[in-house]
LUMTOR-198664 format. One record per atom (N, C-alpha, C): residue number from 1; atom name; x, z, y. Coordinates in Angstrom, 3 decimals, padded with zeros to 6 digits. Layout:
BEGIN
<num = NUM	atomo = CA	xx = X	zz = Z	yy = Y>
...
//
This chain:
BEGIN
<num = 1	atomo = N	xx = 037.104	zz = -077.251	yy = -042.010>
<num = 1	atomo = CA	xx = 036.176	zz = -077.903	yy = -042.898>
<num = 1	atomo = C	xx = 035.017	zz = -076.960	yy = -043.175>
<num = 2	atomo = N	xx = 033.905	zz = -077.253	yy = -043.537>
<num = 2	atomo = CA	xx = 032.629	zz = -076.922	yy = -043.651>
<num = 2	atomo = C	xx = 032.430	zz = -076.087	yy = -045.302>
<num = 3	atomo = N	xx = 031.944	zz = -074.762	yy = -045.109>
<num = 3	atomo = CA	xx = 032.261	zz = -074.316	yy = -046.455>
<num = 3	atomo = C	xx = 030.919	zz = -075.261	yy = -047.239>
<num = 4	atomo = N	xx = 030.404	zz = -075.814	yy = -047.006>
<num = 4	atomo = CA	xx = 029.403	zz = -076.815	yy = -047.603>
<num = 4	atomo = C	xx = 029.594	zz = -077.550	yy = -048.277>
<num = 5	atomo = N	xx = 030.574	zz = -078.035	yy = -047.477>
<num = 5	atomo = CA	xx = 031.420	zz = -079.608	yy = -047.844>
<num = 5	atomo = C	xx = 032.615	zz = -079.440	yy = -048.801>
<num = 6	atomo = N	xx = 033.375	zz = -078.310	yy = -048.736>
<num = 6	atomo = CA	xx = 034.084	zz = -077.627	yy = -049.500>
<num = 6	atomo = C	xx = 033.851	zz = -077.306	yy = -050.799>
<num = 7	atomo = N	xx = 032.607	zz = -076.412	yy = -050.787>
<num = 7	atomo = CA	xx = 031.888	zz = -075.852	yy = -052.445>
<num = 7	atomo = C	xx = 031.640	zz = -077.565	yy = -053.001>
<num = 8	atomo = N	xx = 031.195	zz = -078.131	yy = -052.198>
<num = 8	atomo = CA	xx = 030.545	zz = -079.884	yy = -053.107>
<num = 8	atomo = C	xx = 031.661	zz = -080.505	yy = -053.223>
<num = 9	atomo = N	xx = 032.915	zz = -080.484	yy = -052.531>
<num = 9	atomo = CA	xx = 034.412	zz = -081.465	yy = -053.451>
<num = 9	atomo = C	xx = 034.545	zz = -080.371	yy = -054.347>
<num = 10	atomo = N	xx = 034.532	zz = -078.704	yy = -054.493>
<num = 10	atomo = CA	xx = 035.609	zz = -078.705	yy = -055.533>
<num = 10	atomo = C	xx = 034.702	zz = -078.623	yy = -056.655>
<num = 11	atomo = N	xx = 032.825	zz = -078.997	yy = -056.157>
<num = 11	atomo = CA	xx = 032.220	zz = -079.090	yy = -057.514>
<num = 11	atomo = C	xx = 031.927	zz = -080.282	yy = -058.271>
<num = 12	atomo = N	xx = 032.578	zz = -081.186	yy = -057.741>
<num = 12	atomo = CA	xx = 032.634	zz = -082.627	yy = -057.705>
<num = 12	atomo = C	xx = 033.703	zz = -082.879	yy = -058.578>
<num = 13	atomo = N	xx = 033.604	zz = -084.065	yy = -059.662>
<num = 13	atomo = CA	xx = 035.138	zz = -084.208	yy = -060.680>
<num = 13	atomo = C	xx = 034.828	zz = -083.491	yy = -061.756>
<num = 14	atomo = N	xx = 035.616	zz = -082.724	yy = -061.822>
<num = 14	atomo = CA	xx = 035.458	zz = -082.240	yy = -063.521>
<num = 14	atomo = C	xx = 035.719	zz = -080.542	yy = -063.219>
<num = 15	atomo = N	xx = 035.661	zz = -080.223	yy = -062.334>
<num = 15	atomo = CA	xx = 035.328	zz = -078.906	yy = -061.739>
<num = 15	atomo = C	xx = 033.542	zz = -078.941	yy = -062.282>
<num = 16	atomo = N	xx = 032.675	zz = -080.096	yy = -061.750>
<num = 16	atomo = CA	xx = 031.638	zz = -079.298	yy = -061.731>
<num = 16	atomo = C	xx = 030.814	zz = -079.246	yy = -063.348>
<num = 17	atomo = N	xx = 031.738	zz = -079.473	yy = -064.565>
<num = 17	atomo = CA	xx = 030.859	zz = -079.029	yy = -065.513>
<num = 17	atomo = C	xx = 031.511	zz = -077.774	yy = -066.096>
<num = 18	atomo = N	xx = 031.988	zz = -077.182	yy = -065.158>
<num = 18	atomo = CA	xx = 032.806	zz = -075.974	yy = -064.636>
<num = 18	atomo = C	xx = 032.115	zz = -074.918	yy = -064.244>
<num = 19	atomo = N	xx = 031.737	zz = -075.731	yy = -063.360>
<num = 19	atomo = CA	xx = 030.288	zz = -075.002	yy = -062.327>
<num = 19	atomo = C	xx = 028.603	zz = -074.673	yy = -063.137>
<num = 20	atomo = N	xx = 028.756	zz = -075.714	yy = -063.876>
<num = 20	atomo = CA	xx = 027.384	zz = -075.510	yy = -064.478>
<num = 20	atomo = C	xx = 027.119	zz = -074.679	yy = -065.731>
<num = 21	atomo = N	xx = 028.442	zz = -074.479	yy = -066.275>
<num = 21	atomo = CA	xx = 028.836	zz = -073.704	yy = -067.531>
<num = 21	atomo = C	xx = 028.581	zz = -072.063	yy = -067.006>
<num = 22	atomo = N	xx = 029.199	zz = -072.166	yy = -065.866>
<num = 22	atomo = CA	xx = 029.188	zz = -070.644	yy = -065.502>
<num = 22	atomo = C	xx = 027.914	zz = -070.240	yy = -064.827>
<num = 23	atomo = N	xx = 027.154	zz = -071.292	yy = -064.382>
<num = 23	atomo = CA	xx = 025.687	zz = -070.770	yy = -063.906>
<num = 23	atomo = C	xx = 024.894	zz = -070.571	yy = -065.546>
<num = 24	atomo = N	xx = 024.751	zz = -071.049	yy = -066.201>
<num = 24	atomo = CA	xx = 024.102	zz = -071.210	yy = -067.305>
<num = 24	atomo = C	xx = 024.708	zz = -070.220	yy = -068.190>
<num = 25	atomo = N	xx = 025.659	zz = -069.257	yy = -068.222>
<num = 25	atomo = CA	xx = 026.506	zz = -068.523	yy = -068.259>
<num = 25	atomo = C	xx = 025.879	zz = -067.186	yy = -068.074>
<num = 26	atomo = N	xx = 025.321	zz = -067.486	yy = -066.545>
<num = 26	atomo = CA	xx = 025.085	zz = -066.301	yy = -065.577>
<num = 26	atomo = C	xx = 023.899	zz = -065.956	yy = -066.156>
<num = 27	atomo = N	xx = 022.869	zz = -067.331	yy = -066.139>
<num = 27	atomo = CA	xx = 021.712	zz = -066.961	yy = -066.424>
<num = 27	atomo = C	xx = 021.448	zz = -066.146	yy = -067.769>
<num = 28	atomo = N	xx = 021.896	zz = -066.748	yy = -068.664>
<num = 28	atomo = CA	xx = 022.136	zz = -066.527	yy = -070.246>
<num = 28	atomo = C	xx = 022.613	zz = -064.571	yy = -069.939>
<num = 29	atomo = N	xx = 023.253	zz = -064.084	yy = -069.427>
<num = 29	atomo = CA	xx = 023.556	zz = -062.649	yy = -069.320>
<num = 29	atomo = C	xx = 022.366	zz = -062.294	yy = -068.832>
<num = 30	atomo = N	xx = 022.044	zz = -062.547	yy = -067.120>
<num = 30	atomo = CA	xx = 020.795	zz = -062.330	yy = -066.742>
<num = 30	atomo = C	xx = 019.738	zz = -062.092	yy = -067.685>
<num = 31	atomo = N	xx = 019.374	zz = -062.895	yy = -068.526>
<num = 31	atomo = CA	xx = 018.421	zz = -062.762	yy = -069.284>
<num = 31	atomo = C	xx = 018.605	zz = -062.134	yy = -070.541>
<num = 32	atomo = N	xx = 019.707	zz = -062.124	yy = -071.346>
<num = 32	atomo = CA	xx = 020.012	zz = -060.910	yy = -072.137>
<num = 32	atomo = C	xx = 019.391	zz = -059.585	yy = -071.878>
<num = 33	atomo = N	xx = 019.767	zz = -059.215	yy = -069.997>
<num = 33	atomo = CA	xx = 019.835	zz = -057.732	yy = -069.779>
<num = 33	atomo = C	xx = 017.986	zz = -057.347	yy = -069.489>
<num = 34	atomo = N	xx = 017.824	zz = -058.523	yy = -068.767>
<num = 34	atomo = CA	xx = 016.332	zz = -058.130	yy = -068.347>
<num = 34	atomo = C	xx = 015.476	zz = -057.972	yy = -070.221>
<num = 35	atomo = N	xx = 016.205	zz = -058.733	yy = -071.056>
<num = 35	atomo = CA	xx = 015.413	zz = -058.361	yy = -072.638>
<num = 35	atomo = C	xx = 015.578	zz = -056.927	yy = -072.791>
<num = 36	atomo = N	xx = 016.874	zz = -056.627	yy = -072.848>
<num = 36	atomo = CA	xx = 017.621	zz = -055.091	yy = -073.345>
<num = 36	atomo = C	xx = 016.696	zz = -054.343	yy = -072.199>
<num = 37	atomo = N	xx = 016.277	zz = -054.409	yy = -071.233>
<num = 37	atomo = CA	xx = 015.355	zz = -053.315	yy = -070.537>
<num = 37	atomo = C	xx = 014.084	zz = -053.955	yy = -070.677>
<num = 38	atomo = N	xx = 013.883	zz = -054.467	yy = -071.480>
<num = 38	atomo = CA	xx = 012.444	zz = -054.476	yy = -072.063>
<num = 38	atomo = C	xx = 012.279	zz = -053.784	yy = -073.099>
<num = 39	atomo = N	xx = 013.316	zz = -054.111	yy = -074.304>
<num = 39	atomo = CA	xx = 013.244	zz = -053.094	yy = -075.553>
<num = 39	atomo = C	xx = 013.278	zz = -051.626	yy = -075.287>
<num = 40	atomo = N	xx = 014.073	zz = -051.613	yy = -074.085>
<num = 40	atomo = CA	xx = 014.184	zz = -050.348	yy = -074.151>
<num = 40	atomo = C	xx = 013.505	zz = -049.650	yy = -073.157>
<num = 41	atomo = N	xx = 012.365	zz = -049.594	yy = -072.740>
<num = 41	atomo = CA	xx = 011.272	zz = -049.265	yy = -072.390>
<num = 41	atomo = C	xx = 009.783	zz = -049.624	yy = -073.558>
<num = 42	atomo = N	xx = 010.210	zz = -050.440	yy = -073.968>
<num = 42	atomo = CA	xx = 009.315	zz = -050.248	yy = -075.618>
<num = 42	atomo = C	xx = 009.639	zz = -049.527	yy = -076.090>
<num = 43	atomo = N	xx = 010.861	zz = -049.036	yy = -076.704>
<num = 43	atomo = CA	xx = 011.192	zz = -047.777	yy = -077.424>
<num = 43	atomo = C	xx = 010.900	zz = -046.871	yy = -077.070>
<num = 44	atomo = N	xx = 011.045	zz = -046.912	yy = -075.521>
<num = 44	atomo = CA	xx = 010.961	zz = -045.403	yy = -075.214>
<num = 44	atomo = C	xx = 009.275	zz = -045.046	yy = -075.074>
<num = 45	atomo = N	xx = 008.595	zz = -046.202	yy = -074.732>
<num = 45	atomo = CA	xx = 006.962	zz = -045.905	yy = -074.964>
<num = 45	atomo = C	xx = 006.346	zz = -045.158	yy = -076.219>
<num = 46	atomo = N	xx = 007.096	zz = -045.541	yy = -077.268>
<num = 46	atomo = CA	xx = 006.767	zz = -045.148	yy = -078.607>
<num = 46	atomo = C	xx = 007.562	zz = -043.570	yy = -079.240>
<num = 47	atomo = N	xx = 008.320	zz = -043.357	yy = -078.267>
<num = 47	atomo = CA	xx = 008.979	zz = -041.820	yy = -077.934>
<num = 47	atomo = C	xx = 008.017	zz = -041.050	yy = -077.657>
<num = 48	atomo = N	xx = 007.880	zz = -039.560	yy = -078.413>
<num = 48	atomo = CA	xx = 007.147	zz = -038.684	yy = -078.111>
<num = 48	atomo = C	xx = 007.448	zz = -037.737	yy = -076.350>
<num = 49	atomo = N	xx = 006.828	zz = -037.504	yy = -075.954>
<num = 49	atomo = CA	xx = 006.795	zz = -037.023	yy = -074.284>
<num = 49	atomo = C	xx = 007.232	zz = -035.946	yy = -074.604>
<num = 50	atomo = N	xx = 007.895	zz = -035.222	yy = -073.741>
<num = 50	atomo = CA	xx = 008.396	zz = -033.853	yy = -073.757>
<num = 50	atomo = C	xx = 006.994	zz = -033.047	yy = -074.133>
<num = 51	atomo = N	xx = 007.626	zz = -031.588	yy = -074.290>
<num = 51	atomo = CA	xx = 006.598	zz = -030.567	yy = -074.688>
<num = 51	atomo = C	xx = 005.891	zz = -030.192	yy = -073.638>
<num = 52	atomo = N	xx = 004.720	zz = -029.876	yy = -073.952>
<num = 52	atomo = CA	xx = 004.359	zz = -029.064	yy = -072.518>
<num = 52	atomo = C	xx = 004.312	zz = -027.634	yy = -072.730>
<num = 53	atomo = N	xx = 003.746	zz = -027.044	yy = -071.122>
<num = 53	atomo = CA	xx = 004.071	zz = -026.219	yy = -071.200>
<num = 53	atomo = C	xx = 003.646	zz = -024.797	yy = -072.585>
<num = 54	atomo = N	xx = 002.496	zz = -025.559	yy = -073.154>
<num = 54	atomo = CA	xx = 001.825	zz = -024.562	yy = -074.339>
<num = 54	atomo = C	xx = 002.445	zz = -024.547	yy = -075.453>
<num = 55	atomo = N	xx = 003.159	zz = -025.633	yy = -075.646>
<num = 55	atomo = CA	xx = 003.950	zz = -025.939	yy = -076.688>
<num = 55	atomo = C	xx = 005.424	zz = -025.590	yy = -076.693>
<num = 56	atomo = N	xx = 005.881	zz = -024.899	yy = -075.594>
<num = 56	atomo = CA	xx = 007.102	zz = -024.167	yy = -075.558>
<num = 56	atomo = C	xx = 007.303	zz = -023.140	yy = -076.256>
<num = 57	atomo = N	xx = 008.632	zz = -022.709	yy = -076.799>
<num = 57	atomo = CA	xx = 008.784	zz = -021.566	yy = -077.630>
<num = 57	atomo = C	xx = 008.378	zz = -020.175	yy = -076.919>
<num = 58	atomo = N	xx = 007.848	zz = -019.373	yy = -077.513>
<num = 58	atomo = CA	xx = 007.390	zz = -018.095	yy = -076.919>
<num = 58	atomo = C	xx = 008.685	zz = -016.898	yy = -077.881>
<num = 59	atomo = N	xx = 008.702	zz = -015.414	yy = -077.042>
<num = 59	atomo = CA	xx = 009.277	zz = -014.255	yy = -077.616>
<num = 59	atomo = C	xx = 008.205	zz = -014.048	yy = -078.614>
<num = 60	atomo = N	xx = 008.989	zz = -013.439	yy = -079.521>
<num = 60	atomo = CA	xx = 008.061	zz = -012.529	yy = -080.428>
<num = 60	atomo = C	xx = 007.494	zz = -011.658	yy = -079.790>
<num = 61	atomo = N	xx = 006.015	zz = -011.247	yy = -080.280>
<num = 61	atomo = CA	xx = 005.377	zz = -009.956	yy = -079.661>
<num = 61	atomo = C	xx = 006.031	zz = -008.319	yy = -080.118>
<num = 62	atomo = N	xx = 007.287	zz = -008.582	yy = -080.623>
<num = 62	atomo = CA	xx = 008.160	zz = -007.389	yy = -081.147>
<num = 62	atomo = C	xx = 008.973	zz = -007.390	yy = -079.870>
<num = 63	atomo = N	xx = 009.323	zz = -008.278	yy = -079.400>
<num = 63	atomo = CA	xx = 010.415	zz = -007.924	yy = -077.589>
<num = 63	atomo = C	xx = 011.252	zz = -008.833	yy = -078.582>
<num = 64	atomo = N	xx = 012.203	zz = -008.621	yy = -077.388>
<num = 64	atomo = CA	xx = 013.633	zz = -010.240	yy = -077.998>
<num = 64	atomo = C	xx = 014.555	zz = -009.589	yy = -079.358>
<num = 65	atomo = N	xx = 014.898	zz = -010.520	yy = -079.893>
<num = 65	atomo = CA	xx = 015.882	zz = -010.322	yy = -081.237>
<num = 65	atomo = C	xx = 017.176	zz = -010.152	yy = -080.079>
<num = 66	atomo = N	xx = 017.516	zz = -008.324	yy = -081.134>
<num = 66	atomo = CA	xx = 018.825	zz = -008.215	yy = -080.485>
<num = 66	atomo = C	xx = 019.666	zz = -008.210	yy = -081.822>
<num = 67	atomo = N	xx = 020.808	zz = -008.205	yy = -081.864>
<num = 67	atomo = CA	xx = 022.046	zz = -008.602	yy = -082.449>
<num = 67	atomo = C	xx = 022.178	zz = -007.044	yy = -083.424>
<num = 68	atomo = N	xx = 022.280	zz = -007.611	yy = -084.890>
<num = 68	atomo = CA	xx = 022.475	zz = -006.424	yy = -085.799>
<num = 68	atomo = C	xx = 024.244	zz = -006.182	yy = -086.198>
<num = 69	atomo = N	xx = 024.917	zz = -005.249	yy = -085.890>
<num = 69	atomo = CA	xx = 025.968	zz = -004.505	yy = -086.910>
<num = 69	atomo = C	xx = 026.071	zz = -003.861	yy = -087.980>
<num = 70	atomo = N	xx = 026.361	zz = -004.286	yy = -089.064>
<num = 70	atomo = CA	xx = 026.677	zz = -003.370	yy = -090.347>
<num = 70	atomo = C	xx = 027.674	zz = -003.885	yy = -091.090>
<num = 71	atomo = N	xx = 028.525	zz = -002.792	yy = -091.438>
<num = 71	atomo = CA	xx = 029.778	zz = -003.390	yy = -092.492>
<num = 71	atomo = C	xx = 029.203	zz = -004.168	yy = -093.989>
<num = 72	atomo = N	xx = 030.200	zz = -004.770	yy = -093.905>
<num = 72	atomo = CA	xx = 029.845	zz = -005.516	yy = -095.389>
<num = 72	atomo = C	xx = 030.254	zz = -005.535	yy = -096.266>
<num = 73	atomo = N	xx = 030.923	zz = -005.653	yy = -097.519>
<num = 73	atomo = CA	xx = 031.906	zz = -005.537	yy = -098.182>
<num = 73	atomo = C	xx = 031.930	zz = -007.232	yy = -099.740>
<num = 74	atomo = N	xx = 033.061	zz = -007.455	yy = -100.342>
<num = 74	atomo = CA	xx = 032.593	zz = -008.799	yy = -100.806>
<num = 74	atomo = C	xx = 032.089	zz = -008.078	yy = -102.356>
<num = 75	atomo = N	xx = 031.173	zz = -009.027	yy = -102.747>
<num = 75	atomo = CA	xx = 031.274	zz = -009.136	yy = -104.201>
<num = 75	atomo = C	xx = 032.103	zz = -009.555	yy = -105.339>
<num = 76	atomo = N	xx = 032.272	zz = -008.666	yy = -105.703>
<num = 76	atomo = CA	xx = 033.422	zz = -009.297	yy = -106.832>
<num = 76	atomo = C	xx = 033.050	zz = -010.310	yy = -107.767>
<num = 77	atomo = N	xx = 034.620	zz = -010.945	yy = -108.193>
<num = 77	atomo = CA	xx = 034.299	zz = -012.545	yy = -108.862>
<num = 77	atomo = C	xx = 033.978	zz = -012.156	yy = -109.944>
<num = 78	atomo = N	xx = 032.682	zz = -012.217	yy = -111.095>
<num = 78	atomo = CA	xx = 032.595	zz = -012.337	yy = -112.272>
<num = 78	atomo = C	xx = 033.845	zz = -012.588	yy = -113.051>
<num = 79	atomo = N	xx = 034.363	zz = -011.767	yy = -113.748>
<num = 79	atomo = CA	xx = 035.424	zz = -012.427	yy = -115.310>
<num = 79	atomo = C	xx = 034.883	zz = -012.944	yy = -116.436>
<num = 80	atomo = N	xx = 035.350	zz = -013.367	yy = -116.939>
<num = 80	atomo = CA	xx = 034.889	zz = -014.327	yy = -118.597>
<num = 80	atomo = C	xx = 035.248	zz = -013.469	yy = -119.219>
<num = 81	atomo = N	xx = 034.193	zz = -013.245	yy = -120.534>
<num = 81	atomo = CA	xx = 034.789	zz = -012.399	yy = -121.665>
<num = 81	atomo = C	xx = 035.559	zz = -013.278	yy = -122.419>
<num = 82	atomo = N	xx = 035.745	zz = -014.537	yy = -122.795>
<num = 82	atomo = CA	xx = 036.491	zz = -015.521	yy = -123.332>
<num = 82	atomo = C	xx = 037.787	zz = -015.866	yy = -123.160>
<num = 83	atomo = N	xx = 038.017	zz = -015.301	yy = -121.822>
<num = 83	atomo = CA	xx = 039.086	zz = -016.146	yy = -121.277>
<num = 83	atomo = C	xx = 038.889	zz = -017.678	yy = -120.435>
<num = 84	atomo = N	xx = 037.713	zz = -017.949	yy = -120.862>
<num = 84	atomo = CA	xx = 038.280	zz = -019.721	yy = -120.520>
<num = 84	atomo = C	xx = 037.207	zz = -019.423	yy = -118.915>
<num = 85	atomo = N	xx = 037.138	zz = -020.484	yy = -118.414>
<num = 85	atomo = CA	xx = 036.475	zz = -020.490	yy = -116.720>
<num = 85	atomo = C	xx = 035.644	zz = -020.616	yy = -116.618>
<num = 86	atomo = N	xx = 034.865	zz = -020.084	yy = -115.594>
<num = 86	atomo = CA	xx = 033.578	zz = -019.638	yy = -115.490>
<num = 86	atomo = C	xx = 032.634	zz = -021.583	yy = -115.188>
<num = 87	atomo = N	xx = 031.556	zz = -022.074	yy = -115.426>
<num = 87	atomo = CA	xx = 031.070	zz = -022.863	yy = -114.351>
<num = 87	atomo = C	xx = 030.581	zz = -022.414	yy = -113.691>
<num = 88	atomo = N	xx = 029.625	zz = -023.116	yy = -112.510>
<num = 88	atomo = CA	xx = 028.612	zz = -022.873	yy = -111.568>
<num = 88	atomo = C	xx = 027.289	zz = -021.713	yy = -112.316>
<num = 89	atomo = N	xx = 027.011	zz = -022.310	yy = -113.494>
<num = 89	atomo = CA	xx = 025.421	zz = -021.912	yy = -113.654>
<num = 89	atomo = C	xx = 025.968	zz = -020.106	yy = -114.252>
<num = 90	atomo = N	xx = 026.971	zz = -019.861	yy = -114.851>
<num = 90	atomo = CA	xx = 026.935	zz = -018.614	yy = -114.708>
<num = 90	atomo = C	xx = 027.613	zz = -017.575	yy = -114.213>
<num = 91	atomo = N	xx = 027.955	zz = -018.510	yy = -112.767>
<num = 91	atomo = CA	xx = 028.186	zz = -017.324	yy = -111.447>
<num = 91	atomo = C	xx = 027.005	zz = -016.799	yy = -111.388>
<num = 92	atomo = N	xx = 026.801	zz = -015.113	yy = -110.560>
<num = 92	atomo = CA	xx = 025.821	zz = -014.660	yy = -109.904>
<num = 92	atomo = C	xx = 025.879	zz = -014.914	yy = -108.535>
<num = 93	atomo = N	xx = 025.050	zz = -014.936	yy = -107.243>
<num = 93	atomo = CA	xx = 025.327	zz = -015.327	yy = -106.016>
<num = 93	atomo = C	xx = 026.079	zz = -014.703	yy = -105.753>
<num = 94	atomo = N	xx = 027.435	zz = -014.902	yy = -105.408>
<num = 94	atomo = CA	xx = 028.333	zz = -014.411	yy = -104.530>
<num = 94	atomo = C	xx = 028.394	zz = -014.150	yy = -102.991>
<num = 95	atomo = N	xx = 029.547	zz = -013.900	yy = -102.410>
<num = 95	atomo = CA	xx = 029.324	zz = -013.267	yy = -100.649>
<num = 95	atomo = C	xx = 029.109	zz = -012.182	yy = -100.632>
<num = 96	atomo = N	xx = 028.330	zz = -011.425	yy = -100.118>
<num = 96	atomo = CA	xx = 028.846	zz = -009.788	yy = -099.598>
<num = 96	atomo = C	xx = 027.563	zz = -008.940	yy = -099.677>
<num = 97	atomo = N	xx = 027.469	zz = -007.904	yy = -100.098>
<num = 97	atomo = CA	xx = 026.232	zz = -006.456	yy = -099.999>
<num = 97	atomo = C	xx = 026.648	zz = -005.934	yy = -098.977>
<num = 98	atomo = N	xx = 025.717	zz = -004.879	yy = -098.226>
<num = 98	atomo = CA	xx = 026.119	zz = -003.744	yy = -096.922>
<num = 98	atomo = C	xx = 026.928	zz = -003.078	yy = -097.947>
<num = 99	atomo = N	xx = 027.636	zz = -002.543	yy = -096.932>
<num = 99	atomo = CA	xx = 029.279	zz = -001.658	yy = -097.336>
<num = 99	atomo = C	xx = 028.654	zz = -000.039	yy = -097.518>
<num = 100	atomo = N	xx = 029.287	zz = 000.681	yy = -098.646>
<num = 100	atomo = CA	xx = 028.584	zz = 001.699	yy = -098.363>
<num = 100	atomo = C	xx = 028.974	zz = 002.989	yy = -097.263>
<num = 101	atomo = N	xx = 029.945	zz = 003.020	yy = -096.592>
<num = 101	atomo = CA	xx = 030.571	zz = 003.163	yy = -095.185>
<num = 101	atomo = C	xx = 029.866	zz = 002.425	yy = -094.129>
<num = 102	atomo = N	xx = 029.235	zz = 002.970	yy = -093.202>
<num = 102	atomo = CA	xx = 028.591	zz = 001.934	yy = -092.596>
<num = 102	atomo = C	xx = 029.384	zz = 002.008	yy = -091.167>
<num = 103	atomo = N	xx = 030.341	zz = 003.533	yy = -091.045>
<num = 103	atomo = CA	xx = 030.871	zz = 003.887	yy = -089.879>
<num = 103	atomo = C	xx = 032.115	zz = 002.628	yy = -089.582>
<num = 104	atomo = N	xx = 032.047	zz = 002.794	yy = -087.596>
<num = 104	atomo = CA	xx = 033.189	zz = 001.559	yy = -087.602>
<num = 104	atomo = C	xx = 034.038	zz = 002.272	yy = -088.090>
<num = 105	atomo = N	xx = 034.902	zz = 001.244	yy = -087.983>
<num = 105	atomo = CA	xx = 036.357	zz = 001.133	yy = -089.024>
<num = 105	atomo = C	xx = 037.547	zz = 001.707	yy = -086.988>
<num = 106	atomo = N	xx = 038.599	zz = 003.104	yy = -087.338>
<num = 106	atomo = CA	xx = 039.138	zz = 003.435	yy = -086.469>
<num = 106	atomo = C	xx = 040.907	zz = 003.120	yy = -086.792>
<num = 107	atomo = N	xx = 041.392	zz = 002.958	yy = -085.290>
<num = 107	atomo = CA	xx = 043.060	zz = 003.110	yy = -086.109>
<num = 107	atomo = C	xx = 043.296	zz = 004.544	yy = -086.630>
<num = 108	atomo = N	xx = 044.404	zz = 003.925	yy = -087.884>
<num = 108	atomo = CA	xx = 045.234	zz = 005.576	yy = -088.483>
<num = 108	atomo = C	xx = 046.210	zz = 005.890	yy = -087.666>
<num = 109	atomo = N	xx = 046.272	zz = 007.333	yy = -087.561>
<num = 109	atomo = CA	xx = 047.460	zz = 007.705	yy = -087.373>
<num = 109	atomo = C	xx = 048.949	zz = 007.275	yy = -087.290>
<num = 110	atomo = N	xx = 049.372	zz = 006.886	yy = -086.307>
<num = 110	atomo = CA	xx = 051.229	zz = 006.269	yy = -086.769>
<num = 110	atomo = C	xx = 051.350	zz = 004.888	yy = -087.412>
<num = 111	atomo = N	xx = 049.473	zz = 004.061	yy = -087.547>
<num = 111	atomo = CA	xx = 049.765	zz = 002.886	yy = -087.651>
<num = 111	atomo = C	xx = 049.773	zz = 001.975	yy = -086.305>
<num = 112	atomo = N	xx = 050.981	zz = 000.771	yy = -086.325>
<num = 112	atomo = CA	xx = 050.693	zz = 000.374	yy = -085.028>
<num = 112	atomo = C	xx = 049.656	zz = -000.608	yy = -084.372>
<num = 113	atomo = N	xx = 048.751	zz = -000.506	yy = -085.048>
<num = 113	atomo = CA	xx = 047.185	zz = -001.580	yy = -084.716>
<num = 113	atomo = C	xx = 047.299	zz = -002.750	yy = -084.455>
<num = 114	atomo = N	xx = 048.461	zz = -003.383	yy = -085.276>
<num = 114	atomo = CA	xx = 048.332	zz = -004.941	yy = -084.589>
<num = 114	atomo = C	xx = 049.262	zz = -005.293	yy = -086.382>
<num = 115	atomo = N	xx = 049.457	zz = -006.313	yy = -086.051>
<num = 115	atomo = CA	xx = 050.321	zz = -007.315	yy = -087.762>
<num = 115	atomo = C	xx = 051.511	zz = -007.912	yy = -086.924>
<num = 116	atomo = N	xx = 052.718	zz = -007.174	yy = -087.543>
<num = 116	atomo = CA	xx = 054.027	zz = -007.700	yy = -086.669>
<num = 116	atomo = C	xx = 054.531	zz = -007.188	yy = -085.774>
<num = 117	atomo = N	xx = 054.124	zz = -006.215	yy = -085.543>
<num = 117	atomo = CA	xx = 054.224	zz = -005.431	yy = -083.701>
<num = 117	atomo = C	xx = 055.192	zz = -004.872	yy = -084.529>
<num = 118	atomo = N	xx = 055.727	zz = -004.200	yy = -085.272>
<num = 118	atomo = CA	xx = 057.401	zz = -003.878	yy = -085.609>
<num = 118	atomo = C	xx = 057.241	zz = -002.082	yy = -085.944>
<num = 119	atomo = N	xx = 055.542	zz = -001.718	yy = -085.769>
<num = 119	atomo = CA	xx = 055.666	zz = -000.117	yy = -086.045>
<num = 119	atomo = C	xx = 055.487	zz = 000.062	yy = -087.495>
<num = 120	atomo = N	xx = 055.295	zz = 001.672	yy = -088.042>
<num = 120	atomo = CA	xx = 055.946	zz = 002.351	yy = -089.404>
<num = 120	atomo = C	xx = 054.657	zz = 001.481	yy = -090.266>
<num = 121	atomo = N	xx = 053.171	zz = 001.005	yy = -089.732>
<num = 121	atomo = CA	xx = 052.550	zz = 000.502	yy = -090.956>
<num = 121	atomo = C	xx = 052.313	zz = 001.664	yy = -092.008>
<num = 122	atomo = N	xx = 052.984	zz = 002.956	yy = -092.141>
<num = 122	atomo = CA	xx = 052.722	zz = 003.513	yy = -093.342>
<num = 122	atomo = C	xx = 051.632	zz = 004.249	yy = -093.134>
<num = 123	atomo = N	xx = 050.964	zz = 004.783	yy = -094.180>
<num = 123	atomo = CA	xx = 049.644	zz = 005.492	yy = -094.177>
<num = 123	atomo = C	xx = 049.369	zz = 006.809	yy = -094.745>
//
């Protein structure tokens, strides 16, 4: 049989408002997507363009930021002369000042440089 003649019986009967659901179907997506790449080539029109090249970040005229070390040490928590708890407004900023040791920190003697390793710990 003729695939011609074939597609037209099984679109024939009650198959073919079958057939027309799913073209109208098709189209209806079709045209969804061709919208969604319209918006979204509007959007992106109204997107600023990359930088160019003048507008790229430059080094400082000092040479590159290299990486600072110094010990730190914390600030201690304010106490109440009252007793009762401190609020917010009369903490002072807390977190840490430079340490006044600034040398690294070395292992002691006969300690075993690790937490748990099973040596004397004493100092």
């Amino acid at each position: 049989m003729d695939t011609i003649a074939s597609a037209h019986l099984a679109a024939s009967g009650g198959s073919a408002l079958a057939s027309v659901a799913f073209v109208i179907v098709g189209v209806a997506l079709v045209g969804g997507l061709i919208w969604a790449f319209r918006l979204g080539f509007r959007v992106r029109r109204r997107e600023p363009g990359p930088p160019r090249p003048h507008e790229q970040p430059r080094m400082p005229a000092s040479g590159p930021v290299r990486e600072s070390s110094e010990g730190r040490e914390p600030n201690e928590m304010p106490r109440s002369t009252d007793g009762e708890r401190l609020t917010p407004h009369e903490l002072r900023p807390t977190g840490s000042r430079p340490g006044d040791d600034q040398g690294r920190p070395r292992w002691d003697e006969g300690s075993s440089g690790s937490f748990g390793s099973g040596g004397s710990g004493a100092r």
